[in-house]
C-alpha positions as YAML, in Angstrom:
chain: A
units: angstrom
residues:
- id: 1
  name: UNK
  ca: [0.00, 0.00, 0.00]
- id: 2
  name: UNK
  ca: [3.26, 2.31, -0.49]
- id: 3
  name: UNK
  ca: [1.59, 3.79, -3.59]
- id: 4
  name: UNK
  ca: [-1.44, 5.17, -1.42]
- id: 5
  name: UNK
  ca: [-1.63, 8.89, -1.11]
- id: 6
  name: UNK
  ca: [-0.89, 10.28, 2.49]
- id: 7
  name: UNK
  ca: [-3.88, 9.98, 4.68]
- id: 8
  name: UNK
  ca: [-3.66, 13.93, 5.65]
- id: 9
  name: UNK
  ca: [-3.91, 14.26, 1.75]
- id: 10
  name: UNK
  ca: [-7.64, 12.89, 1.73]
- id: 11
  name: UNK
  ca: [-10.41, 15.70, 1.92]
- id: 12
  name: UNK
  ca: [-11.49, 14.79, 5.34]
- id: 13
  name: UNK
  ca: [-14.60, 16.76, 6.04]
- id: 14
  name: UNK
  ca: [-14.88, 19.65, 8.72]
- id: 15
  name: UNK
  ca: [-16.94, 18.04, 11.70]
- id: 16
  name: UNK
  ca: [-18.20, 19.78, 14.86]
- id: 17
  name: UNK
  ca: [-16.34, 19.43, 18.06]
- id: 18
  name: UNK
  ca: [-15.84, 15.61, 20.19]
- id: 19
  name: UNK
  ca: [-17.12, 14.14, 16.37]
- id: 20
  name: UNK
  ca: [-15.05, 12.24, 13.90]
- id: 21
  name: UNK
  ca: [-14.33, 13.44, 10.31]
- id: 22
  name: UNK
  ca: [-15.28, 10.38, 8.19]
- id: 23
  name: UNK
  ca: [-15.04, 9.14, 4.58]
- id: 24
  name: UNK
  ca: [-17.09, 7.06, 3.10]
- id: 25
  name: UNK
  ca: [-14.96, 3.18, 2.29]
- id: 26
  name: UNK
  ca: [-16.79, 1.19, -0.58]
- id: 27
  name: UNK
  ca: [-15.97, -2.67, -0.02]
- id: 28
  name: UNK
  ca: [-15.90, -4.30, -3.76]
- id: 29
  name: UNK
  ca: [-14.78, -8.00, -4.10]
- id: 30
  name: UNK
  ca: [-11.09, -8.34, -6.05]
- id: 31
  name: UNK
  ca: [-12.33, -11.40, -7.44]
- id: 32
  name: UNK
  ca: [-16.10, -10.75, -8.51]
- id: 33
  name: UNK
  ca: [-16.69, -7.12, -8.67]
- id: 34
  name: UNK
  ca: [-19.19, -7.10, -6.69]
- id: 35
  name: UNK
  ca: [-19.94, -4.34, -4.10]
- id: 36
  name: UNK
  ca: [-20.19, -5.83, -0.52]
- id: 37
  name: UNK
  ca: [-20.59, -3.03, 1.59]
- id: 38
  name: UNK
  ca: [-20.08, 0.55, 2.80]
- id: 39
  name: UNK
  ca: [-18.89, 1.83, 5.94]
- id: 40
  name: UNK
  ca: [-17.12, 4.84, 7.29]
- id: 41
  name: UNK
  ca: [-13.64, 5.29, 8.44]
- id: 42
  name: UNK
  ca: [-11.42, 8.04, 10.45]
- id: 43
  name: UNK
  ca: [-8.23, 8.53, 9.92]
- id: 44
  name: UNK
  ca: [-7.33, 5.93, 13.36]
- id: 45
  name: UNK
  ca: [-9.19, 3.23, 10.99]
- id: 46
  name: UNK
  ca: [-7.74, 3.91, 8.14]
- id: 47
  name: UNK
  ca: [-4.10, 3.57, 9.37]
- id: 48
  name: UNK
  ca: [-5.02, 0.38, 10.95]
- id: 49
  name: UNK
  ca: [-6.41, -1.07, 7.75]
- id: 50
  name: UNK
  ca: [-3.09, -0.03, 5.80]
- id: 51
  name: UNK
  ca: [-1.20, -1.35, 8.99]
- id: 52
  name: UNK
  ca: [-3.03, -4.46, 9.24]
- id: 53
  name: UNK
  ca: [-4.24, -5.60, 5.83]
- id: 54
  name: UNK
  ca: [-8.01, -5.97, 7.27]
- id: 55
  name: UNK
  ca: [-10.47, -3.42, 6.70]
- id: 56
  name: UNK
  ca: [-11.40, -1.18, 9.77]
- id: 57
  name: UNK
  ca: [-14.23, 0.90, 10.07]
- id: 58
  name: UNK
  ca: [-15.38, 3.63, 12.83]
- id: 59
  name: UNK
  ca: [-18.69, 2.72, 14.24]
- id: 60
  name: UNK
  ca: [-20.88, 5.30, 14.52]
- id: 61
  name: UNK
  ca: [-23.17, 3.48, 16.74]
- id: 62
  name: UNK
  ca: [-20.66, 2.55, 18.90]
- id: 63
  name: UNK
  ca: [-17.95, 5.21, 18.61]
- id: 64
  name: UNK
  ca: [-14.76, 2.96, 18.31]
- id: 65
  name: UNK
  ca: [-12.67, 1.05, 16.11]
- id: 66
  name: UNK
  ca: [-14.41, -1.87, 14.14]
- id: 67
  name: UNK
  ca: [-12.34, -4.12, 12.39]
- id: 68
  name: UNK
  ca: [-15.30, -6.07, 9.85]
- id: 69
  name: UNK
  ca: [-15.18, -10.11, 10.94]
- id: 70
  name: UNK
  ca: [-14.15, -9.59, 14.47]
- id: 71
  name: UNK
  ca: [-16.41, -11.41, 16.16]
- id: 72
  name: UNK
  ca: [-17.43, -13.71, 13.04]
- id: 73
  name: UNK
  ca: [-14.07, -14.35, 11.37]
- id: 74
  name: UNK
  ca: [-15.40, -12.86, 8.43]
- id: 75
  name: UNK
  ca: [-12.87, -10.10, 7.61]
- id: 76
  name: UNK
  ca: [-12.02, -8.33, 4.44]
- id: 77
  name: UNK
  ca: [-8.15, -8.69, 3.44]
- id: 78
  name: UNK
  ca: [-7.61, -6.08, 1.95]
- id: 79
  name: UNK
  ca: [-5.93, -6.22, -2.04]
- id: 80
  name: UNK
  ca: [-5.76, -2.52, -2.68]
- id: 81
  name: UNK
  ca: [-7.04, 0.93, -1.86]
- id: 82
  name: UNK
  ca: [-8.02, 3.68, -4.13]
- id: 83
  name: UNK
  ca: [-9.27, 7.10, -3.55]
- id: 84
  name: UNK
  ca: [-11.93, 8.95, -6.16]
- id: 85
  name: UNK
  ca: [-11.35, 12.08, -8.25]
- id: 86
  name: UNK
  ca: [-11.94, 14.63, -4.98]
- id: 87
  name: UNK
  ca: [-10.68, 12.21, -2.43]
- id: 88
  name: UNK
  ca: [-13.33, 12.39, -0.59]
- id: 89
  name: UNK
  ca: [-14.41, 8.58, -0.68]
- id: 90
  name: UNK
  ca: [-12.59, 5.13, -0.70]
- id: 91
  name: UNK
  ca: [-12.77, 1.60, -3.06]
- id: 92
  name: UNK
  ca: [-11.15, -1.30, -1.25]
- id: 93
  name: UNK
  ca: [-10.62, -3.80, -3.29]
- id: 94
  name: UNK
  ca: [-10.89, -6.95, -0.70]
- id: 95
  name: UNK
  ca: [-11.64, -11.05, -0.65]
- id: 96
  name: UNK
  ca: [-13.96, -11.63, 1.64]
- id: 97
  name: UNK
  ca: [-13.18, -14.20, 4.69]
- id: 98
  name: UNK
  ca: [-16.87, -15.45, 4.63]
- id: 99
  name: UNK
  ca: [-20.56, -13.91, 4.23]
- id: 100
  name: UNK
  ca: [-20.03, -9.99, 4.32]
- id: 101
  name: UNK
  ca: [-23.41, -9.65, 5.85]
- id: 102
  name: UNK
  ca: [-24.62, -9.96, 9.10]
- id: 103
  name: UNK
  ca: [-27.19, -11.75, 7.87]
- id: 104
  name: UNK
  ca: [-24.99, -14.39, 6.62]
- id: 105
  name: UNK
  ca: [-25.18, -13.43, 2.59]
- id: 106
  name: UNK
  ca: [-22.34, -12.32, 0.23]
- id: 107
  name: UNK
  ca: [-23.63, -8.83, 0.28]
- id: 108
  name: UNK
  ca: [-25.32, -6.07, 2.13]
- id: 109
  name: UNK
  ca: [-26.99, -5.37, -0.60]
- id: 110
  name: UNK
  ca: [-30.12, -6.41, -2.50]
- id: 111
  name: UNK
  ca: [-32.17, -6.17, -5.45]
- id: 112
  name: UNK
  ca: [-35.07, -3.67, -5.03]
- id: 113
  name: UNK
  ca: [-38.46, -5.32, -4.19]
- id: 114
  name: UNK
  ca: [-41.18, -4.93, -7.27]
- id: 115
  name: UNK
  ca: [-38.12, -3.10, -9.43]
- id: 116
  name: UNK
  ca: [-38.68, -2.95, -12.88]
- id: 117
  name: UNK
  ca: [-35.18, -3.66, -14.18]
- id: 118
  name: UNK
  ca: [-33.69, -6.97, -14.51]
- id: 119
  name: UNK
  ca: [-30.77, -7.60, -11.84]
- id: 120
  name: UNK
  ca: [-27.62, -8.20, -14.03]
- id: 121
  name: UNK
  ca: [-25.17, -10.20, -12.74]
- id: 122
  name: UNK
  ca: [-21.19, -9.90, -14.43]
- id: 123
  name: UNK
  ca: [-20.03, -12.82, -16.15]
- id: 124
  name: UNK
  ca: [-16.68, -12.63, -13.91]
- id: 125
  name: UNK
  ca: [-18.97, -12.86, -10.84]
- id: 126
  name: UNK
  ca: [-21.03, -15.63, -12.19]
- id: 127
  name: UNK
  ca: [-18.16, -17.71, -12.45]
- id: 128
  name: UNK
  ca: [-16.19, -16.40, -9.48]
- id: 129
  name: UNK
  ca: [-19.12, -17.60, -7.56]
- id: 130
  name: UNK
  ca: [-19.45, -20.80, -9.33]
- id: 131
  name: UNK
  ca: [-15.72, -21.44, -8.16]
- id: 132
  name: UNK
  ca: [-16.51, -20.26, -4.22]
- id: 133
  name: UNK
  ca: [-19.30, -23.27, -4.56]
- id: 134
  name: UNK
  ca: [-17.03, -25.58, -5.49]
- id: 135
  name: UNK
  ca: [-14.46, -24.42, -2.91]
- id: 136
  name: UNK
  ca: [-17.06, -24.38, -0.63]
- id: 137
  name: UNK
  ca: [-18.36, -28.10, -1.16]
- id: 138
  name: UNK
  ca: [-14.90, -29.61, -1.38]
- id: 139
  name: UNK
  ca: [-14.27, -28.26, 2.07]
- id: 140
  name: UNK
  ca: [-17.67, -29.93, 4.02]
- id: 141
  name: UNK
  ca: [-16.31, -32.70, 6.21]
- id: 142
  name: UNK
  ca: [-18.01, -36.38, 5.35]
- id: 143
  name: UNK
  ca: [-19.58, -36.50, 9.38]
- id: 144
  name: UNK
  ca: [-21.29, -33.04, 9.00]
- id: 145
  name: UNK
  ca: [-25.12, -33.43, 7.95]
- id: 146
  name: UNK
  ca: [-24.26, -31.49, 5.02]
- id: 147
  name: UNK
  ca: [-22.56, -34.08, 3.09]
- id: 148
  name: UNK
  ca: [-25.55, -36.00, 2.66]
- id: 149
  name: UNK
  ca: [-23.96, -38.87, 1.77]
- id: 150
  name: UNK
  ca: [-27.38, -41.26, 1.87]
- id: 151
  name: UNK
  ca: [-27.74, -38.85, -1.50]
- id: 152
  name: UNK
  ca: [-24.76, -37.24, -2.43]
- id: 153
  name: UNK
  ca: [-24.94, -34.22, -5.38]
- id: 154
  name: UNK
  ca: [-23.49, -34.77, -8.50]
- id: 155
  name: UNK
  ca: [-20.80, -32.08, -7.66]
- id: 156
  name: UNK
  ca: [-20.21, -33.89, -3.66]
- id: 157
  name: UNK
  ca: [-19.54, -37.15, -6.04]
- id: 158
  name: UNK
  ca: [-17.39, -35.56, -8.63]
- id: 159
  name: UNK
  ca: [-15.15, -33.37, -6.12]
- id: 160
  name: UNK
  ca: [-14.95, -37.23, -3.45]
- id: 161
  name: UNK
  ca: [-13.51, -39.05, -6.90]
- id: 162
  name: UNK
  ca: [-10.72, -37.40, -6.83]
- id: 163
  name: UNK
  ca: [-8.45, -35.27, -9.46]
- id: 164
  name: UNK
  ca: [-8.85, -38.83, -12.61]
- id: 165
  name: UNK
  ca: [-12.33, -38.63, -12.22]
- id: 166
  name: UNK
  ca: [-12.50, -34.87, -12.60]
- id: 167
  name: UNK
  ca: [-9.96, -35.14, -15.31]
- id: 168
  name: UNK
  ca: [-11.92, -37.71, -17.65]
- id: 169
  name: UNK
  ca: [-15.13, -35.60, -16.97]
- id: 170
  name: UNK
  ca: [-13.10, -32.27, -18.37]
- id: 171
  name: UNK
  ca: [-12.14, -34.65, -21.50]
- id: 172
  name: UNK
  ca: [-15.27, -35.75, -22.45]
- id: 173
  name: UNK
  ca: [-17.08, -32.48, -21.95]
- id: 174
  name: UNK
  ca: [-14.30, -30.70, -24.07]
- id: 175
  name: UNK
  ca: [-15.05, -32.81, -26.77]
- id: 176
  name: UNK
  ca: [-18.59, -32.69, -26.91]
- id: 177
  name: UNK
  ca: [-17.57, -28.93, -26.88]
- id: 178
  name: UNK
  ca: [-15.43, -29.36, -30.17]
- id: 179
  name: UNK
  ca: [-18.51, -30.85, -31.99]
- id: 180
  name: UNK
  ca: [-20.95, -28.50, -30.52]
- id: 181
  name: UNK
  ca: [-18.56, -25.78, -32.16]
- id: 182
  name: UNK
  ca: [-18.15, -27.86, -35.26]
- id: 183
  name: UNK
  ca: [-22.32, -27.99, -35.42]
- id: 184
  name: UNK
  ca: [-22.59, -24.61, -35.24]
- id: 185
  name: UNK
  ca: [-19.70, -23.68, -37.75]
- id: 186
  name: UNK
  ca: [-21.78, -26.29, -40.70]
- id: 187
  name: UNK
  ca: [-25.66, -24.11, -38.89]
- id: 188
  name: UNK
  ca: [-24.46, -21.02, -38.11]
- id: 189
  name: UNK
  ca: [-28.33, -19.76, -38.03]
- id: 190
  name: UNK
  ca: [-30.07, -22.64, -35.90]
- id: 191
  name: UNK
  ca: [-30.53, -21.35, -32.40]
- id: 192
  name: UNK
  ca: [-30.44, -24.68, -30.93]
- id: 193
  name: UNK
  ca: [-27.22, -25.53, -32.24]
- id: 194
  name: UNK
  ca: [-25.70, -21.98, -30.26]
- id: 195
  name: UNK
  ca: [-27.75, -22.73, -27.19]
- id: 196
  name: UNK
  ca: [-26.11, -26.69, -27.16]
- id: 197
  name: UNK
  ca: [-22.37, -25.36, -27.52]
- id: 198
  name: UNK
  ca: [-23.33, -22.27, -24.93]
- id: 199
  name: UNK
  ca: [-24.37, -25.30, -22.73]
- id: 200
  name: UNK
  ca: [-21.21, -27.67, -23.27]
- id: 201
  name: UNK
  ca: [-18.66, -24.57, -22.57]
- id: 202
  name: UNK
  ca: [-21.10, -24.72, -19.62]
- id: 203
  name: UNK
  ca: [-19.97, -28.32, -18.57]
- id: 204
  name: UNK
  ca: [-16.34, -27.56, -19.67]
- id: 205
  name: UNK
  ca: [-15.98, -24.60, -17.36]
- id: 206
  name: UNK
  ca: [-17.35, -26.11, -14.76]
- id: 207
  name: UNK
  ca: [-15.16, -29.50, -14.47]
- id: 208
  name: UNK
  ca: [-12.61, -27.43, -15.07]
- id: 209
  name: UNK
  ca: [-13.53, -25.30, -11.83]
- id: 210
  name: UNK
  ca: [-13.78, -28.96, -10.15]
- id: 211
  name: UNK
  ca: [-10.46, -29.80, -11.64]
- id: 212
  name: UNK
  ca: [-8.74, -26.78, -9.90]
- id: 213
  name: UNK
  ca: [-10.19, -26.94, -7.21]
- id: 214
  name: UNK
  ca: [-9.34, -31.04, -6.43]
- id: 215
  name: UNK
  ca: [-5.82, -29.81, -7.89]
- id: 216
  name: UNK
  ca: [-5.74, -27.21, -5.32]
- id: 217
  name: UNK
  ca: [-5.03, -24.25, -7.47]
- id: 218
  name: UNK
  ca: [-7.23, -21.11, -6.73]
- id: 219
  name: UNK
  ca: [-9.12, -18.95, -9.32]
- id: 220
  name: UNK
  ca: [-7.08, -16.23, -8.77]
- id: 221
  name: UNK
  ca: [-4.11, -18.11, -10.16]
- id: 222
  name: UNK
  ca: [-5.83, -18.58, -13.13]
- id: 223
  name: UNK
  ca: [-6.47, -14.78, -13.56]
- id: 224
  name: UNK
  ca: [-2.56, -13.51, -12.44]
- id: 225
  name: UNK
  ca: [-1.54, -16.14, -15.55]
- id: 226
  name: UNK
  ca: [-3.81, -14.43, -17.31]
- id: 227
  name: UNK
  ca: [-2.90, -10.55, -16.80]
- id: 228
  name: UNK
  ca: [0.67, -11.84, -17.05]
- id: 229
  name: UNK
  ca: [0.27, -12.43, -20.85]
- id: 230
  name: UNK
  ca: [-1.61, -9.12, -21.34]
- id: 231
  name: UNK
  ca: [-0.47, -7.37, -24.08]
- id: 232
  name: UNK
  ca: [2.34, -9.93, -24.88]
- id: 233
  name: UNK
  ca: [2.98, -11.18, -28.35]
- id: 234
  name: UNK
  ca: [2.38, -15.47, -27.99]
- id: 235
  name: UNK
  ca: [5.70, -17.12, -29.29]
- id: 236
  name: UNK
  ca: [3.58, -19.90, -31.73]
- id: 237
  name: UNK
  ca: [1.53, -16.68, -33.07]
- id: 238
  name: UNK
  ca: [2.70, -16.45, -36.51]
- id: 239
  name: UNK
  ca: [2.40, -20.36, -36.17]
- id: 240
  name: UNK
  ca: [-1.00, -20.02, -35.15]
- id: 241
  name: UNK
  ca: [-1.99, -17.35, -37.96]
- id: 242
  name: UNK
  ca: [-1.00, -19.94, -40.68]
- id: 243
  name: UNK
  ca: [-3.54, -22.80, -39.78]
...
């Protein structure tokens, strides 16, 4: 957090005497995007969150420090801090150690009741979230009810065979993937043949999720490989351009 502005440089507003000047802190997932909550900090909180690496708000209700997932284990480790145009507010960029809620959901917040508009949900968070599940499943101990293994899930099964089950699964799906593509190249206009290959890159992704997961490699892996290559010229490309 070396690159951070100096916390005197912030526009902290004027407040009247024995009250805190706050700022606003916007908690967004680093993984998903998504925004988990908002919460006020001081400048006290705001060194201990750059000192500590867990976000820490100033509780106006209780007037004192509040480091999020005290008392649940649910904190927010932080991945980087940013400050708006008239610093005057705060983005953390965090990965959640659990629900942020208190009422045990991802978020604090939630789709207007009776809205007219249509919730939409980023691809990256769909499958972020898809990968959490997974995590989430692989880690529920056999003697908990949850396993449920009278009637295991298809996913409980899958992630219990072990990495050569998930493997072979990831096989087959990619190559009913291949001639789900192949379909659609010789009907480009049928529907039906670009719903079935949206579906099988469906089933691909996913036992590939189950694959890294059983492999113990996390998401975010996946995505630092990824920036890493940003912008980089591939050394088969001119290869690559003549098949």
């Amino acid at each position: 957090m070396s690159s951070f502005p100096d916390i005197e440089s912030l526009s902290w507003p004027s407040a009247p005497s024995g009250e805190e000047s706050l700022l606003p802190l916007v908690a967004q997932s680093a993984l998903t995007g998504q925004v988990l909550m908002v919460g006020y900090v001081n400048r006290v909180s705001l060194e201990a969150t750059l000192r500590s690496g867990e976000v820490t708000f100033w509780s106006r209700s209780r007037q004192k420090l509040w480091r999020k997932g005290e008392e649940s284990g649910h904190v927010l480790t932080l991945e980087a801090l940013h400050v708006d145009c008239d610093a005057d507010t705060l983005l953390a960029l965090v990965t959640p150690q659990g629900p942020t809620c208190h009422r045990q959901t991802t978020t604090c917040f939630d789709t207007l009741e009776g809205a007219s508009f249509q919730e939409v949900v980023p691809a990256g968070a769909r499958l972020a979230k898809l990968f959490g599940t997974l995590q989430d499943i692989s880690k529920i101990p056999p003697s908990t009810p949850e396993a449920d293994l009278t009637n295991p899930s298809y996913t409980r099964r899958l992630l219990a065979a072990g990495l050569d089950r998930c493997l072979r699964k990831l096989g087959e799906e990619t190559t009913e993937c291949v001639i789900a593509a192949k379909t659609l190249q010789a009907t480009p206009a049928s529907k039906s043949a670009r719903a079935d290959l949206a579906s099988e890159a469906a089933d691909v992704l996913y036992h590939l999720f189950a694959t890294l997961v059983v492999a113990g490699v996390p998401l975010t892996d996946v995505t630092e490989a990824l920036a890493s290559r940003e912008g980089k010229r591939r050394p088969d490309a001119t290869l690559a351009s003549k098949i």
